[in-house]
N, C-alpha and C positions, 0 to 999 in steps of 0.2 A: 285827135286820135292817133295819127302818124304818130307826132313827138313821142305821144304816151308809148307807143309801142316801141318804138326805136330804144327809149328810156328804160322799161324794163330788160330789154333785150340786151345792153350794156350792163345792168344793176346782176343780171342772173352771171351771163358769161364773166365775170368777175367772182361772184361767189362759186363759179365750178371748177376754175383756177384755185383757190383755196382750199377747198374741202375735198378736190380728187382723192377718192380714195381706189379701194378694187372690189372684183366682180369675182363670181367663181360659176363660170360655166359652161361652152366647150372648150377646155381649157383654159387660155388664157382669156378668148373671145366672149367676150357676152352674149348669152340667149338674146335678150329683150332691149330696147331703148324705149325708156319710159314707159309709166305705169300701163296703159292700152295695152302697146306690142307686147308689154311683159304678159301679159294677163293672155293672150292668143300664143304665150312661151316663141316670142318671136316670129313668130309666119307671118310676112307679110310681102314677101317678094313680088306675088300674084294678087294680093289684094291691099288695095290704097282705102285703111280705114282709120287713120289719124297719120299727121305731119310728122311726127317723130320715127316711128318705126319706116314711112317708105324715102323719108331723107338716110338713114342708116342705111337700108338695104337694097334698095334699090330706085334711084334717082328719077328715074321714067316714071316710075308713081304717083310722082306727084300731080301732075297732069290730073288725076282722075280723083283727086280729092274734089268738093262738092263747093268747097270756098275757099279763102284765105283762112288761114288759121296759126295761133299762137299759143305753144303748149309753156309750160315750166313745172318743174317737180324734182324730188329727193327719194331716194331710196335709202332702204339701213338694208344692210347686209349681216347676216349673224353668222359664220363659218362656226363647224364644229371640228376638231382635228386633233387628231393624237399621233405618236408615234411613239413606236417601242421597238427594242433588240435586244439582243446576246451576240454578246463580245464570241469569234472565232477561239476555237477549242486551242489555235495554240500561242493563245496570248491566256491561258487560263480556264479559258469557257464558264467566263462568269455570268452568272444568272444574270436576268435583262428584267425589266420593268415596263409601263407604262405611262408616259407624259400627257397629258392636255393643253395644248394649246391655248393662247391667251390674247386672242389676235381683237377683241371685242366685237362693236357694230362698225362696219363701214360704210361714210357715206358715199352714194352713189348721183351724183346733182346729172341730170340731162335737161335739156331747151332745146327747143327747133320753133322754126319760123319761116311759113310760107304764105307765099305773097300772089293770088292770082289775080291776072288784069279783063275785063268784060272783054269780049271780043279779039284776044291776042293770042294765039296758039303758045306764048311762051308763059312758063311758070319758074318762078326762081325763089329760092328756100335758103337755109342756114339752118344749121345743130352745131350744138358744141357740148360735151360729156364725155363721159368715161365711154370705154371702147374696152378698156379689158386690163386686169390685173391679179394680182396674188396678194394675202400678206399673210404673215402668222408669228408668233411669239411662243418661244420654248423656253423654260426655266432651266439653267444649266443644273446640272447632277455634281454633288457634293458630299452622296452617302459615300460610305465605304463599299468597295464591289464585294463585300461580302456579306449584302444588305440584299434582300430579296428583292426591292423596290429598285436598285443601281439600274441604272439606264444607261450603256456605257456609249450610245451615240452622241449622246448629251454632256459625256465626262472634259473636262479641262485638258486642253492638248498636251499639257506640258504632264500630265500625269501617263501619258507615253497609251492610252487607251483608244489612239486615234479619234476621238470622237471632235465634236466641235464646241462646247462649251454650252454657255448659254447660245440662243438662236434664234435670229429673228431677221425675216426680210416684208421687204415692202416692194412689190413693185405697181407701179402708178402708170396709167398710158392714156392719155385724151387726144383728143382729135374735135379740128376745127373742120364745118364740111360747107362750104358754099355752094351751092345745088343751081345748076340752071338744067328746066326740062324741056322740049319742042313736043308739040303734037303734031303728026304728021300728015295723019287723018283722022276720022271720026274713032276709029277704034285703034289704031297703032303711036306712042308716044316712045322718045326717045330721047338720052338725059346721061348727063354728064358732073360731075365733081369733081375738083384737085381738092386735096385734103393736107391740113397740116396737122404733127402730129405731136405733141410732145412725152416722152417717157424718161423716169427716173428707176433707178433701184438702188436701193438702199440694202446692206445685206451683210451681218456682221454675225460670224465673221467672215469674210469674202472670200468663202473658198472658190468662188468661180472662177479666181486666180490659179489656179494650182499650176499649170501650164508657164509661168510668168514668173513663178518663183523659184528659187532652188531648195534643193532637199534639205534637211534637216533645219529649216522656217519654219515656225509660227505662224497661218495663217495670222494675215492685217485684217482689222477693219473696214466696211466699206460706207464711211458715213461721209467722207469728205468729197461731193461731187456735187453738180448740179442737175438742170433737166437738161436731157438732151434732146436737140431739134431733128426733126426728119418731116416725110411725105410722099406724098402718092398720090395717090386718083382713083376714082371710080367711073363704072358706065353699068347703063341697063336700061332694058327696054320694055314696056308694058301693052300689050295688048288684051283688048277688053271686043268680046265676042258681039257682046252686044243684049245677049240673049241667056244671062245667065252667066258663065263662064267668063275667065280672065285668067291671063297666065301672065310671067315675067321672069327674067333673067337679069342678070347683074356679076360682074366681076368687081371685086376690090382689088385693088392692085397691094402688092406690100408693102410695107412704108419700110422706105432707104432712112434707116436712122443715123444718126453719126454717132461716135464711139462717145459711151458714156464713160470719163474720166476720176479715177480716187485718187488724190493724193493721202499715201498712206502712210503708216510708221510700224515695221514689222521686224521680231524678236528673232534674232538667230541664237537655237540651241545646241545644234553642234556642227563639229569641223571646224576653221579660221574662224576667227571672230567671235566665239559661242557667246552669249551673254550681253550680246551688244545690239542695239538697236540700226536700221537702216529704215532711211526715208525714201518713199519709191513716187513716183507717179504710173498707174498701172492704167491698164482701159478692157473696157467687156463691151462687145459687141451683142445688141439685140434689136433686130427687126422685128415688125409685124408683121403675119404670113399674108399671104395670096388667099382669099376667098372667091369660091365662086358659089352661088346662089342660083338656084333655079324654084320656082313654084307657082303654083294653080291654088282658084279660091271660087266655089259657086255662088253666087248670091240670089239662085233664082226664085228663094222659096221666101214668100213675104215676110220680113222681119230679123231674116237669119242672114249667117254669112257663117262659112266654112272655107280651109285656109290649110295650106300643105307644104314645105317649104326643107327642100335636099341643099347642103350646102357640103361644098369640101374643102378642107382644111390644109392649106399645104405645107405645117409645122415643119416634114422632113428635108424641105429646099429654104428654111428660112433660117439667116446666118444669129448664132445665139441657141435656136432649137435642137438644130442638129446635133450642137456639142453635149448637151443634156441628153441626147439619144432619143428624140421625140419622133415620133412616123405622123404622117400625114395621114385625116380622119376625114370620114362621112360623118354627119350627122341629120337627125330627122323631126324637125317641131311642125307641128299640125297644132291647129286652134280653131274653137267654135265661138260664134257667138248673134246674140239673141237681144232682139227688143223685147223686151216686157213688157213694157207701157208708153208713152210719148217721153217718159223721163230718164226710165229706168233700164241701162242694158247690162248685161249679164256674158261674161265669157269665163272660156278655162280653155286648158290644152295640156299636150302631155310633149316631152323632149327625149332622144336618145342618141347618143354618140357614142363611136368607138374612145377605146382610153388610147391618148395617144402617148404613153409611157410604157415603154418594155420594164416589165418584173426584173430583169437583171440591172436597172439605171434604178431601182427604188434609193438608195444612198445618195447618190448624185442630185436626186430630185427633192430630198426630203425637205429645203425652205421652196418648191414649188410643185406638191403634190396635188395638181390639177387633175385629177382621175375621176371625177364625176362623170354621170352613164346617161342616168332616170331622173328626170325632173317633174313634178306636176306643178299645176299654174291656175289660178285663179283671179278673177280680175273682175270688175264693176266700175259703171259711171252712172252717173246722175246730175240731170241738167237740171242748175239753180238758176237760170234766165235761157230765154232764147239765144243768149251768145255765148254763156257762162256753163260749161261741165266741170265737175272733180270725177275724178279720177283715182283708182283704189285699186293694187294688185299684190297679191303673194304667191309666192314661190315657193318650191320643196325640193332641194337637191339630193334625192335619196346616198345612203350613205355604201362606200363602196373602200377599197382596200387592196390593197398590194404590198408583193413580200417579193426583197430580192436578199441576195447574199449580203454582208456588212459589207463588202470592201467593194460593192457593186463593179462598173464596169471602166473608170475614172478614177477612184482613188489609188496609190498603191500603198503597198506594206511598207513592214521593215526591211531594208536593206534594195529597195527596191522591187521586192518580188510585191505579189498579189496573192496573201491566201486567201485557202477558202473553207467555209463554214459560217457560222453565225449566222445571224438573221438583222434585216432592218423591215420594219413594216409601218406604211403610213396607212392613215384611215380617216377621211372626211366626209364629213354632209354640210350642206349650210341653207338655211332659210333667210329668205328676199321679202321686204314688205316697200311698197311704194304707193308714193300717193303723188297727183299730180293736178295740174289746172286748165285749161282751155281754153281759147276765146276765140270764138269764129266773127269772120267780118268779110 
């Protein structure tokens, strides 16, 4: 039985390496790790009710799970997203359009693995999954801007309409978390993780350069990079009343990434040189923020468990967020759930977060329009043996939107100034299905 577990637990973390895709939910961060947590829309700080969601959130939980346990599972992610403008009145004030996005399903792979021993107040776990991302796919604009449908954020740069062409980014970020927790007494545990992290972005064409390059360039491409390595830590602590009640804390710390690297090849149009190509090596900085986690969960009513869970977002101190103009968020998932029968349990929950995007960054932000608010959450399990659960949850990211000027608060114009007028407006929702598997021992 070791071997076998050891064996999957290498077979998975491998395939989660490969198919990392992104997540759309406070922000960059993800609600939920794996189907369960998903399904309680992530609350699980103050309540240890599967290995995946209290290795995520909070490492002292684990303690107070009932056995060893072995989860694995995939999510699809379906984003919906648009974006539309009109060009500033004095480049024309040409009519603006609507685009769709073409980003399809992403997969979402999470595993965890915890390991308790009879009689040893230590417990020690392992996750490896996605942790938080973006992507989306824009078809560049090609009408005439005196086509009703001209989308002039999307128009070809070298057509002088500032826009970015076609547009498409990926950003990717997993995280390995090796978990050891102490119990200290019958009702107080305490629990610790270093985390390693890896994140990529892909992002063409790479204007997150603009800073790096001189005027009258052609944004370059951002597809010539690798992943980049970083890390952190976690801590938290769980205390169980004994008598119904349970509460927990946890901080994530940020993960120190190292600079992600394009070598690129970018088009000078005018002054020296117009028309001639230059090779760069350029780099973009992004961390992951600072979380802190706090939440309570009652279990005292037979059957049920109920789950509440504040967490804060420190986007505005994290190097990469701050230059998109992102402010640091609350947010608030609460989740219920229910035995039905010895087989069958049943949960849902509801999520809401501040948008951590000022209306005046709408332009700057348009390949990462992470503005989701409202989420609802549904989720099920049903146990095929005494050690054997699947696992079932979907998600609803209600849809939500933001309007800032075109030339937002980062771009500039011609000649260097920044006018103003025009509009850029993004709009997204996106629905989560996961399904997952268990094994207790």
């Amino acid at each position: 039985m070791k071997k076998t577990h050891i064996s999957l637990f290498a077979v998975f973390a491998a395939l989660s390496v490969m198919t990392a895709g992104s997540v759309f939910a406070q922000g960059i961060a993800m609600h939920g790790f794996g189907a369960v947590n998903e399904g309680m829309a992530g609350a699980s700080t103050g309540a240890a009710n599967d290995a995946a969601g209290a290795l995520h959130w909070n490492p002292a939980a684990i303690s107070a799970l009932e056995r060893s346990e072995m989860s694995f599972g995939l999510g699809l992610a379906l984003p919906n997203l648009h974006v539309s403008s009109q060009h500033p009145a004095q480049f024309g004030g040409f009519g603006g359009g609507d685009t769709r996005g073409e980003p399809g399903a992403v997969p979402l792979p999470a595993m965890a693995l915890v390991k308790k021993t009879p009689g040893s107040c230590w417990t020690w776990g392992i996750s490896m999954g996605v942790i938080g991302g973006s992507r989306l796919n824009y078809a560049g604009c090609t009408l005439a801007p005196t086509d009703p449908n001209f989308n002039p954020i999307l128009s070809p740069q070298e057509r002088g309409f500032n826009g970015y062409g076609a547009l498409n980014a990926d950003i990717q970020i997993l995280q390995l978390t090796p978990t050891l927790s102490y119990q200290m007494t019958e009702k107080l545990s305490i629990g610790f993780a270093p985390t390693l992290t890896l994140g990529n972005i892909q992002c063409h064409p790479l204007y997150l350069v603009h800073n790096q390059i001189p005027p009258g360039t052609l944004d370059p491409n951002g597809g010539g990079t690798r992943w980049a390595w970083g890390g952190g830590f976690q801590v938290g602590a769980y205390y169980d009343t004994l008598c119904g009640w349970a509460f927990g804390a946890s901080y994530k710390s940020k993960q120190w990434m190292e600079d992600i690297r394009y070598n690129t090849v970018r088009t000078i149009t005018a002054g020296p040189g117009a028309g001639t190509t230059v090779m760069d090596t350029l780099t973009v900085g992004l961390d992951y923020p600072d979380i802190v986690s706090f939440g309570l969960s009652f279990y005292g009513w037979k059957g049920w468990l109920f789950a509440c869970d504040a967490r804060y977002f420190m986007y505005g101190h994290t190097r990469g967020f701050d230059h998109l103009s992102w402010s640091s968020v609350w947010g608030i998932s609460a989740g219920v759930q229910h035995d039905c029968t010895e087989r069958l349990t049943i949960r849902g929950g509801y999520s809401w977060n501040e948008n951590p995007i000022d209306a005046a960054a709408t332009r700057d932000n348009v390949a990462s329009p992470l503005i989701q608010q409202h989420g609802v959450y549904l989720g099920a399990s049903y146990k095929i043996t005494c050690r054997l659960t699947a696992h079932l949850a979907y998600s609803h990211m209600f849809k939500n939107s933001i309007e800032g000027e075109y030339f937002g608060t980062k771009a500039g114009g011609m000649g260097g100034q920044i006018p103003h007028g025009g509009v850029v407006r993004s709009t997204m929702a996106a629905d989560t299905v996961m399904a997952s598997f268990s094994v207790g021992f």
